[in-house]
DRENDO-1510 file (C-alpha; in Angstrom, 1 decimal, always signed):
<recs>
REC; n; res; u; v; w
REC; 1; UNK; +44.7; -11.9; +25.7 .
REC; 2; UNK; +45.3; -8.5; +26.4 .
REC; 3; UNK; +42.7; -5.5; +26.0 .
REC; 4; UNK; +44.6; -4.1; +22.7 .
REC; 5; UNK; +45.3; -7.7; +21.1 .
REC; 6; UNK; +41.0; -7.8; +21.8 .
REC; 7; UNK; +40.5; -4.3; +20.1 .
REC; 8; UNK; +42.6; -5.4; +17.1 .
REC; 9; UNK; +40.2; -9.0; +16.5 .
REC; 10; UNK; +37.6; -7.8; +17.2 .
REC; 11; UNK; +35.3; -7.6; +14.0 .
REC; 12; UNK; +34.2; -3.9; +12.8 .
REC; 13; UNK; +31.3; -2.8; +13.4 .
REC; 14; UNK; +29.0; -3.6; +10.7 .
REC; 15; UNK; +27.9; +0.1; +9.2 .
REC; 16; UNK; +24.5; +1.0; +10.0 .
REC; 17; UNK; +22.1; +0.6; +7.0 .
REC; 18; UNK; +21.1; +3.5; +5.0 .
REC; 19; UNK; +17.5; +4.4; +5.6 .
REC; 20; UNK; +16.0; +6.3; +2.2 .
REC; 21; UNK; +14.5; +9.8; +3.8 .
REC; 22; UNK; +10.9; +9.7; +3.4 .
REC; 23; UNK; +9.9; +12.4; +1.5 .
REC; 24; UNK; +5.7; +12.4; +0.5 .
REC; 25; UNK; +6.1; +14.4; -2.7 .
REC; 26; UNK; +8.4; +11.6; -4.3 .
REC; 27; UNK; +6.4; +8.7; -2.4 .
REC; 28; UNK; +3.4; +10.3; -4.2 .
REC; 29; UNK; +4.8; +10.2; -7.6 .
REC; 30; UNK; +6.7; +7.1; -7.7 .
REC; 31; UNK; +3.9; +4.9; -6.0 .
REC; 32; UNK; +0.4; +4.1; -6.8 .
REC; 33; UNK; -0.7; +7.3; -6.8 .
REC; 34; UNK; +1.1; +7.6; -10.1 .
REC; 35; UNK; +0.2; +4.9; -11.5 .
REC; 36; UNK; -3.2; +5.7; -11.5 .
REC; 37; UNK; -2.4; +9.3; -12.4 .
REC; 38; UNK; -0.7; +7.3; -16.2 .
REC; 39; UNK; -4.4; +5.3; -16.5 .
REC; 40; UNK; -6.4; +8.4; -16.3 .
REC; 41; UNK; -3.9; +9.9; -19.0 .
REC; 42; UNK; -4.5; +6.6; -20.6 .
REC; 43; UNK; -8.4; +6.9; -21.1 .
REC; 44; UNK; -8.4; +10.2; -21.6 .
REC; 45; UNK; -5.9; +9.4; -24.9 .
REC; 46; UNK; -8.6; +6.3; -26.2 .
REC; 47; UNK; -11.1; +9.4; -25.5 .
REC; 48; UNK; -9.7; +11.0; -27.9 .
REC; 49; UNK; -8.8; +8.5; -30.5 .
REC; 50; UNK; -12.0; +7.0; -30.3 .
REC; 51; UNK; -14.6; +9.6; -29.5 .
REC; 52; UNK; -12.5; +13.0; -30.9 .
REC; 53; UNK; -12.5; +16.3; -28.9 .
REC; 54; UNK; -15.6; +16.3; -27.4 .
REC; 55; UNK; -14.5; +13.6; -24.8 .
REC; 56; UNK; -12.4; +16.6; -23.3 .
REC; 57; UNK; -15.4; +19.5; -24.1 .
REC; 58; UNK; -16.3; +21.4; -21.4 .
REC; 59; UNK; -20.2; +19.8; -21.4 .
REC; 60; UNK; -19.1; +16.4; -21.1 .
REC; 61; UNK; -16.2; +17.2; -18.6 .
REC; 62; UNK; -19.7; +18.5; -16.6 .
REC; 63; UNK; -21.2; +15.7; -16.9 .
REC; 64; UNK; -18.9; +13.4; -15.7 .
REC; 65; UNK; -18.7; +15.6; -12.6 .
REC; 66; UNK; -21.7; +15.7; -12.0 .
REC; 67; UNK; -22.0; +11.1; -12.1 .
REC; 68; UNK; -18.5; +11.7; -9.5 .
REC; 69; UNK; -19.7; +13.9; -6.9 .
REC; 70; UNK; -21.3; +11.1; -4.8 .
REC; 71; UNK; -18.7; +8.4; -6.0 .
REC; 72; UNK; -16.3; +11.0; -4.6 .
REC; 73; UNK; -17.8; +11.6; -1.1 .
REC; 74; UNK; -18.3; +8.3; -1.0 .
REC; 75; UNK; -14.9; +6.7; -1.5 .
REC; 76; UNK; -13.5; +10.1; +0.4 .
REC; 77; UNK; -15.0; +8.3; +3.5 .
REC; 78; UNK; -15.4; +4.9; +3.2 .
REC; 79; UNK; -11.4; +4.7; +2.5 .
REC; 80; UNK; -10.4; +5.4; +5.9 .
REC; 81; UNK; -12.4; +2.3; +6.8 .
REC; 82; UNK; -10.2; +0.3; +4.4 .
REC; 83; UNK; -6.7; +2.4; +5.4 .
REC; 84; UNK; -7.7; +1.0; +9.3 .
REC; 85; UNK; -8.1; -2.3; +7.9 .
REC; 86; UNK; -11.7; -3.2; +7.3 .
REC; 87; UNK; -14.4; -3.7; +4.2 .
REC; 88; UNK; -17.3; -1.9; +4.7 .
REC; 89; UNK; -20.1; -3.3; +2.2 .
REC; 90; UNK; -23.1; -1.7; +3.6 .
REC; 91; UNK; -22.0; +1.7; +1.6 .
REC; 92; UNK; -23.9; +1.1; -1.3 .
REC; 93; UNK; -27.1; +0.0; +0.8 .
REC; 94; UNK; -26.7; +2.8; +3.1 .
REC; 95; UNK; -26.6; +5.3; +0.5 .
REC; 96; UNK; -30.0; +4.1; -0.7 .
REC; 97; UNK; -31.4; +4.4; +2.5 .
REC; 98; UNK; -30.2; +7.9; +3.6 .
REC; 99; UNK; -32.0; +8.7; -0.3 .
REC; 100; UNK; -35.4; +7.6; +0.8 .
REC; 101; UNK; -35.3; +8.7; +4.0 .
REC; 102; UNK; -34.6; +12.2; +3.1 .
REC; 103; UNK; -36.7; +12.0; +0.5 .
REC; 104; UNK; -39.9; +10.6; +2.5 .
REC; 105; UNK; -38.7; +13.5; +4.9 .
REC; 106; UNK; -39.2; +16.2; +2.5 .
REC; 107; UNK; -42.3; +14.8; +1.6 .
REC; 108; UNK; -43.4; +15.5; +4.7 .
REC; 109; UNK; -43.0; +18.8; +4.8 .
REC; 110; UNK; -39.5; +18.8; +6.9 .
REC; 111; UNK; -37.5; +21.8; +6.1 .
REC; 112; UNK; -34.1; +20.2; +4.2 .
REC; 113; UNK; -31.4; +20.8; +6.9 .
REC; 114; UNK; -33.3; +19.2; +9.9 .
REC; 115; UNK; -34.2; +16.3; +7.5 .
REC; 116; UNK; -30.6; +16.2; +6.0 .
REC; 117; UNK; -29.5; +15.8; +10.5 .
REC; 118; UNK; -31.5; +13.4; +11.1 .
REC; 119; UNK; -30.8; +11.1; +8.1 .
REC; 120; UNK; -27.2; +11.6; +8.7 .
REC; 121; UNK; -28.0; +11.2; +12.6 .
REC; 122; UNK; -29.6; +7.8; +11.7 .
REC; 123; UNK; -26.7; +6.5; +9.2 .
REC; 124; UNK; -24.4; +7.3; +12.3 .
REC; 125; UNK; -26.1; +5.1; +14.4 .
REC; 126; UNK; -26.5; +2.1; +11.4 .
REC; 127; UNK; -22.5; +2.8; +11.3 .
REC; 128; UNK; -22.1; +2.8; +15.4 .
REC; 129; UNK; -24.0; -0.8; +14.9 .
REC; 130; UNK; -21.7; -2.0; +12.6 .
REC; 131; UNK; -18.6; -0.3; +15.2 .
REC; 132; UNK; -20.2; -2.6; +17.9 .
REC; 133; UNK; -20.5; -6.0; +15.6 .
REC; 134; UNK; -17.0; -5.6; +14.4 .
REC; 135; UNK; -14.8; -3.9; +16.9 .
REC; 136; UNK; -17.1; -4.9; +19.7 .
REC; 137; UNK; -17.7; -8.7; +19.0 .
REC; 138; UNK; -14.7; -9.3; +17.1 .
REC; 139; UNK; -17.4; -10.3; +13.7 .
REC; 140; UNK; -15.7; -10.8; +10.6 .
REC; 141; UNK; -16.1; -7.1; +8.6 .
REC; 142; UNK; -17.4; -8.5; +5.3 .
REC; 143; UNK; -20.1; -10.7; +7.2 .
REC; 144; UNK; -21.3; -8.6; +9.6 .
REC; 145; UNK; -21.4; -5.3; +6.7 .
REC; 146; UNK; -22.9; -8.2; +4.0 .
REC; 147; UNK; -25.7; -8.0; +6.7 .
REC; 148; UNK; -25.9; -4.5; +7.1 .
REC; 149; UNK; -26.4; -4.2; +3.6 .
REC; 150; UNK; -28.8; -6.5; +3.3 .
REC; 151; UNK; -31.1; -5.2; +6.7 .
REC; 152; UNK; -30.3; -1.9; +4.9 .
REC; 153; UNK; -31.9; -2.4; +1.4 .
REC; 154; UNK; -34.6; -3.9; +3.4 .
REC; 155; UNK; -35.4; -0.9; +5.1 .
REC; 156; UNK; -35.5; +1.4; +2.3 .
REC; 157; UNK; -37.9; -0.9; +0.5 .
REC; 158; UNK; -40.0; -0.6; +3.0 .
REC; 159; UNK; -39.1; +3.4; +3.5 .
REC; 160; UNK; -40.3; +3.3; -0.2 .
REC; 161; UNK; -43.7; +1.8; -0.1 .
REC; 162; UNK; -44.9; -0.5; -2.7 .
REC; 163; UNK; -44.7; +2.2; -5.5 .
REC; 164; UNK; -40.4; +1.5; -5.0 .
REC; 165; UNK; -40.3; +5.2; -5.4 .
REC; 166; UNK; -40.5; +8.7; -3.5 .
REC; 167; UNK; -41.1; +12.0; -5.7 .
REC; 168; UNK; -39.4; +15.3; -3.6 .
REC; 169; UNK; -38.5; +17.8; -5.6 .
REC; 170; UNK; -37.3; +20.7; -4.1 .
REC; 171; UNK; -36.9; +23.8; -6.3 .
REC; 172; UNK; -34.4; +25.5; -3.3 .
REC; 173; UNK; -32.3; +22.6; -2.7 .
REC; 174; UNK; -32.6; +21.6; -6.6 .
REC; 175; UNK; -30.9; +24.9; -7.8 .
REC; 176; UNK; -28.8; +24.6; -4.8 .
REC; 177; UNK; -26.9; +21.3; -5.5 .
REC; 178; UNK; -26.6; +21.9; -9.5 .
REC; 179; UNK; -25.1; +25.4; -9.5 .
REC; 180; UNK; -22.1; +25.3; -11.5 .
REC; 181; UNK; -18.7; +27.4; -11.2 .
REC; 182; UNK; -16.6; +28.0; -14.0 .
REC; 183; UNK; -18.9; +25.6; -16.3 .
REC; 184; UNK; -18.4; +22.4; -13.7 .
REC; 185; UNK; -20.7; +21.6; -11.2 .
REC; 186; UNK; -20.0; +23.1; -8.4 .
REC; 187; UNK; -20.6; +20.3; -5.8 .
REC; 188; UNK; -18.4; +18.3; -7.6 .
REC; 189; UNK; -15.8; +20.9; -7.3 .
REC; 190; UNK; -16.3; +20.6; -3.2 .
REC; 191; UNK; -16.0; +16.7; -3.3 .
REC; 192; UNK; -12.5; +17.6; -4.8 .
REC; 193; UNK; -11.7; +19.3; -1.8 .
REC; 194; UNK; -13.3; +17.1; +0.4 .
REC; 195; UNK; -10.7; +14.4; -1.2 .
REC; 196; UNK; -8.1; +16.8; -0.9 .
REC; 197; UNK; -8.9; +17.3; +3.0 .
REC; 198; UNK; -9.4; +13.4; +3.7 .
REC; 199; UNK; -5.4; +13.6; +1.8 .
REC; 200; UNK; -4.1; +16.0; +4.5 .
REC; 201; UNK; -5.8; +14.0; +7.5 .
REC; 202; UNK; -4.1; +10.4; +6.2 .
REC; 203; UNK; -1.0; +11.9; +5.3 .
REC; 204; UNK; -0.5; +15.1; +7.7 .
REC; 205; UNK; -2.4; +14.8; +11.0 .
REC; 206; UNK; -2.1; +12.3; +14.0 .
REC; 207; UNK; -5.7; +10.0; +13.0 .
REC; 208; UNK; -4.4; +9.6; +9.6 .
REC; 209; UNK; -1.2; +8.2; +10.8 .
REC; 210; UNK; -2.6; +6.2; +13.4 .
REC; 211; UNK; -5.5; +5.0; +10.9 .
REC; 212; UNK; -2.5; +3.9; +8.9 .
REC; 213; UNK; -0.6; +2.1; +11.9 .
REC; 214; UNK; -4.0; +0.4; +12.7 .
REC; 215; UNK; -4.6; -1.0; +9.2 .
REC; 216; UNK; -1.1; -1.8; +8.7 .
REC; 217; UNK; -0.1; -4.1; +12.5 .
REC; 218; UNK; -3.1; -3.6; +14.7 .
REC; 219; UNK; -0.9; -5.4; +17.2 .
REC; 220; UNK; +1.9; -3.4; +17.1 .
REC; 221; UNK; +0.0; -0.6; +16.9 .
REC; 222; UNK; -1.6; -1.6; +20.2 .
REC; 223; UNK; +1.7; -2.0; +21.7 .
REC; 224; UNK; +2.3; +1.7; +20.9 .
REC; 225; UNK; -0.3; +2.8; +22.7 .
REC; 226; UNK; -2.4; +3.3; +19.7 .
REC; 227; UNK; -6.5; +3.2; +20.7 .
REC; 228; UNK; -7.0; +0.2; +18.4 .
REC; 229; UNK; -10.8; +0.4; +18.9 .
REC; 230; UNK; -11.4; +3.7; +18.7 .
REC; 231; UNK; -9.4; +4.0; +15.7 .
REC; 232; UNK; -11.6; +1.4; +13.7 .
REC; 233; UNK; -15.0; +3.0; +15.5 .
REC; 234; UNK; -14.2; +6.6; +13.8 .
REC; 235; UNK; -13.3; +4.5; +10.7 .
REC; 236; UNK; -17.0; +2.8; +10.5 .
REC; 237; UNK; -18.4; +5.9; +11.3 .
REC; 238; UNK; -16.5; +8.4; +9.0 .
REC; 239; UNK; -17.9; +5.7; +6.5 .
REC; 240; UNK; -21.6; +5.9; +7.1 .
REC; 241; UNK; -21.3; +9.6; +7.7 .
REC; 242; UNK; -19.9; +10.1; +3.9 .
REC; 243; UNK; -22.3; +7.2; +2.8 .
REC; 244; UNK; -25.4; +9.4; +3.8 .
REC; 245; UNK; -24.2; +12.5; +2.8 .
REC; 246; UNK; -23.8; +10.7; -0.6 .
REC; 247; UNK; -27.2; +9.5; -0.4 .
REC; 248; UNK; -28.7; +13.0; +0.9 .
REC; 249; UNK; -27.3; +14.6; -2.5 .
REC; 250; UNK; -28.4; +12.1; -4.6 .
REC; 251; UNK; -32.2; +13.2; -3.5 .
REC; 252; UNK; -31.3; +16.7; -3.7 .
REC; 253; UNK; -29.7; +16.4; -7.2 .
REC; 254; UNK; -32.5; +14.2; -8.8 .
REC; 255; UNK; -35.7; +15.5; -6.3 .
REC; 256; UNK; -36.7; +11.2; -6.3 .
REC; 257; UNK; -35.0; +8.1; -4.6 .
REC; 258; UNK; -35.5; +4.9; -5.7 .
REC; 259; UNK; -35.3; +0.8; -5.3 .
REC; 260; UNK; -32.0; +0.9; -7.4 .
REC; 261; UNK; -30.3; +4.4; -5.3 .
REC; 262; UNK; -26.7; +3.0; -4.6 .
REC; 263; UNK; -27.8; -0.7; -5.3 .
REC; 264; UNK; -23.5; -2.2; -6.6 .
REC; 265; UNK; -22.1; +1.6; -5.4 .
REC; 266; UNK; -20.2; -0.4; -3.3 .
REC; 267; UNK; -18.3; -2.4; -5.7 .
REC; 268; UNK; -18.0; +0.6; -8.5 .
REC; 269; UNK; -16.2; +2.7; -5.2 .
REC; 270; UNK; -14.1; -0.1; -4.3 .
REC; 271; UNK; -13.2; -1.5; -7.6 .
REC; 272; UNK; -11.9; +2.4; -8.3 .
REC; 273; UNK; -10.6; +2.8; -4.8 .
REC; 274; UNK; -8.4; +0.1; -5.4 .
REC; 275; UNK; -7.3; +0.4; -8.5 .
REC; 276; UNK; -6.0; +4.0; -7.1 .
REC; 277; UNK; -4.1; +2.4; -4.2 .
REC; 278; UNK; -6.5; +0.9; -1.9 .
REC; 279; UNK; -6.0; -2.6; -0.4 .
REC; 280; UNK; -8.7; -4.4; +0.4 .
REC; 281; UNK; -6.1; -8.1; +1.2 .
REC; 282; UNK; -4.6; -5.6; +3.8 .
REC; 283; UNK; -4.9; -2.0; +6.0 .
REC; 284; UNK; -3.0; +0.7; +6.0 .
REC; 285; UNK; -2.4; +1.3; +2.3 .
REC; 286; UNK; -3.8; +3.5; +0.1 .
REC; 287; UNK; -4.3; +7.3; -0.5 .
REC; 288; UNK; -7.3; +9.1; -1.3 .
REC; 289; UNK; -5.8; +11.2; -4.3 .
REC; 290; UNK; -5.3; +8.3; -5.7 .
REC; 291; UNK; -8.2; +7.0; -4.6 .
REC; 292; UNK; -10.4; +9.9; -6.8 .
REC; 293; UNK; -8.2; +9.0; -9.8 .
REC; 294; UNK; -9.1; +5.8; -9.8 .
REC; 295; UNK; -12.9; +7.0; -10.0 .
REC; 296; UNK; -11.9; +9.5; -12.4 .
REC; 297; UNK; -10.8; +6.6; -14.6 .
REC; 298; UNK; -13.8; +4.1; -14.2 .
REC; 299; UNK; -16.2; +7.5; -15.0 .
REC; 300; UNK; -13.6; +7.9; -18.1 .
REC; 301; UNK; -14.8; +4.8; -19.1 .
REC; 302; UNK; -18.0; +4.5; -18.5 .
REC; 303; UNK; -18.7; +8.3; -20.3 .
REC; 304; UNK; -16.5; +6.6; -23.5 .
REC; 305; UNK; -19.2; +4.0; -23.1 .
REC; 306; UNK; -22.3; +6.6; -23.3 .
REC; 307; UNK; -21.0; +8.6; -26.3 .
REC; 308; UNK; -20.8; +5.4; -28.4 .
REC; 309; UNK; -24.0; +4.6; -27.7 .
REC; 310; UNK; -22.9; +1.0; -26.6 .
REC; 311; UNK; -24.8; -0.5; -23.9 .
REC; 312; UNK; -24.3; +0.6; -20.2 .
REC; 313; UNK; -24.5; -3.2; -18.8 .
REC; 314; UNK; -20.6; -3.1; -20.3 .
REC; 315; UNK; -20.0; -1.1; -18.0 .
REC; 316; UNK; -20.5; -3.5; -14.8 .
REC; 317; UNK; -18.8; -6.2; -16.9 .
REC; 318; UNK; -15.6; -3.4; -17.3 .
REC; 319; UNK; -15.8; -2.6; -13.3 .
REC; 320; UNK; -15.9; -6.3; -12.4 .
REC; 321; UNK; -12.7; -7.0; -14.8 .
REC; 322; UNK; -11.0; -4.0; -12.9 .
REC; 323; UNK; -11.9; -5.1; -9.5 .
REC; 324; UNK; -10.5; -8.5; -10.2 .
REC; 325; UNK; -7.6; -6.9; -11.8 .
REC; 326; UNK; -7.1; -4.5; -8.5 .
REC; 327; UNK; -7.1; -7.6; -6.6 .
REC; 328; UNK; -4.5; -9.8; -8.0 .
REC; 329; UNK; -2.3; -6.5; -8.5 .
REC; 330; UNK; -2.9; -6.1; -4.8 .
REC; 331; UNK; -2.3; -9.8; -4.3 .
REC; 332; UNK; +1.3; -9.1; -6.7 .
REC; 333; UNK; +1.8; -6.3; -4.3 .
REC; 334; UNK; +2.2; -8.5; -0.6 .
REC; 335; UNK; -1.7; -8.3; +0.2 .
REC; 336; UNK; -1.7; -11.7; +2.2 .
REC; 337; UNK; -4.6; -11.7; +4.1 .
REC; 338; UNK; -6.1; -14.9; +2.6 .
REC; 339; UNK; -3.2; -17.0; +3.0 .
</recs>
């Protein structure tokens, strides 16, 4: 067979598959991110039906602010853990413990910056132990953070002496963390931006991405040269870091920390984290925009809640329908690490 008779049997070429361009503006409005954006328009329509105009006045819009600054910092933080791929559950715990042990700081006569260091200074290292149980050992996440939490609430009980409660008010700090700006508070206006900066690192800058990669194959993200470890370390860590912040401003915003500081934060902030985007079945999903709609909408509900006067144990029964709603609409979305 000659070299033209070969050319003219030989099967085409099969044309090369079109690729959609990526393009982060219409990924952000066709994905989760808007999905979550039409349940927040949602609640804030049954606001309206069901409670009139003063679900939208500018009082109540302050007070919800004011219940979603530490949600916010929170979920801000501990959602890079769940982007690289692991469930931290010590959040709630550890937000209860940074609380009392600013608190019992103050009390002691610390000035507030030096004691707000070295609470932060000790989450880091409560976070650096949970780095060396899961990246370290290889410990399954959920068990070795189940035990952190638990170690956790044990220390602050103790932090808190047998009255379960430590009194700091600080007038300074107190008119410090509820200063408002433009009628909303004005910390809750900063956890905005501090979601709006953790959406430029995932999305924009070289961690995010390779938190992303991590979460998603950490394999194949090994094989790319990717510093698997080091990745999830600054994951866990970034999580306790925003963990004791949160607790740090509960102190600040209430001048007290108590038995119950942050006791279920964990579930409310994942339950809303994933109903924005997050995955919990998987890594290397989830945005935190979406992630601060989805506490917008649990606070929607929970404020609806308060201005009927109905009973705020609904509330945890709502949040624990949503979580398992997030989860099987994760599980409907390819989450299949339970299979």
């Amino acid at each position: 067979m000659t070299d033209a008779t070969a050319s003219r049997t030989a099967p085409a070429p099969a044309p090369a598959p079109y690729i959609v361009p990526h393009h982060p503006l219409r990924d952000l409005l066709t994905g989760p991110v808007a999905s979550i954006a039409f349940t927040v328009i949602a609640v804030v329509a049954v606001g309206l039906i069901w409670v009139g105009p003063r679900f939208l006045a500018f009082g109540n819009i302050g007070i919800m602010g004011a219940f979603l600054i530490v949600p916010l910092i929170v979920g801000a933080c501990a959602g890079f853990a769940l982007l690289s791929g692991v469930v931290d559950l010590s959040i709630g715990s550890m937000v209860g413990f940074s609380s009392a042990l600013f608190a019992l700081l103050l009390t002691l006569s610390w000035n507030p910056w030096a004691a707000a260091a070295v609470t932060l200074a000790a989450c880091l290292c409560f976070g650096a132990i949970n780095a060396i149980a899961i990246v370290g050992f290889g410990a399954e996440a959920i068990a070795a953070t189940l035990g952190m939490l638990v170690a956790l609430r044990g220390i602050t009980w103790v932090l808190l002496g047998p009255q379960g409660a430590i009194f700091s008010f600080n007038p300074g700090l107190s008119d410090l963390v509820n200063q408002t700006l433009f009628g909303l508070p004005l910390f809750f206006l900063l956890a905005i931006v501090l979601t709006v900066i953790a959406a430029v690192v995932v999305t924009k800058t070289r961690f995010g991405r390779h938190v992303q990669a991590v979460g998603g194959d950490d394999k194949a993200a090994s094989r790319a040269g990717i510093p698997v470890k080091r990745i999830r370390v600054a994951a866990l860590l970034l999580s306790a870091f925003g963990a004791g912040l949160g607790g740090i401003f509960f102190t600040a915003q209430l001048g007290s920390a108590a038995r119950a500081t942050g006791f279920g934060l964990e579930f409310q902030v994942y339950a809303a984290l994933m109903i924005g985007g997050y995955s919990i079945l998987r890594g290397g999903v989830g945005n935190p925009i979406g992630g601060a709609l989805g506490l917008l909408a649990v606070a929607g509900v929970s404020n609806l809640l308060d201005l009927k006067a109905i009973s705020p144990y609904y509330v945890n029964i709502i949040v624990g329908l949503l979580l398992l709603a997030a989860v099987l609409l994760d599980r409907m979305r390819g989450g299949d690490a339970y299979e």
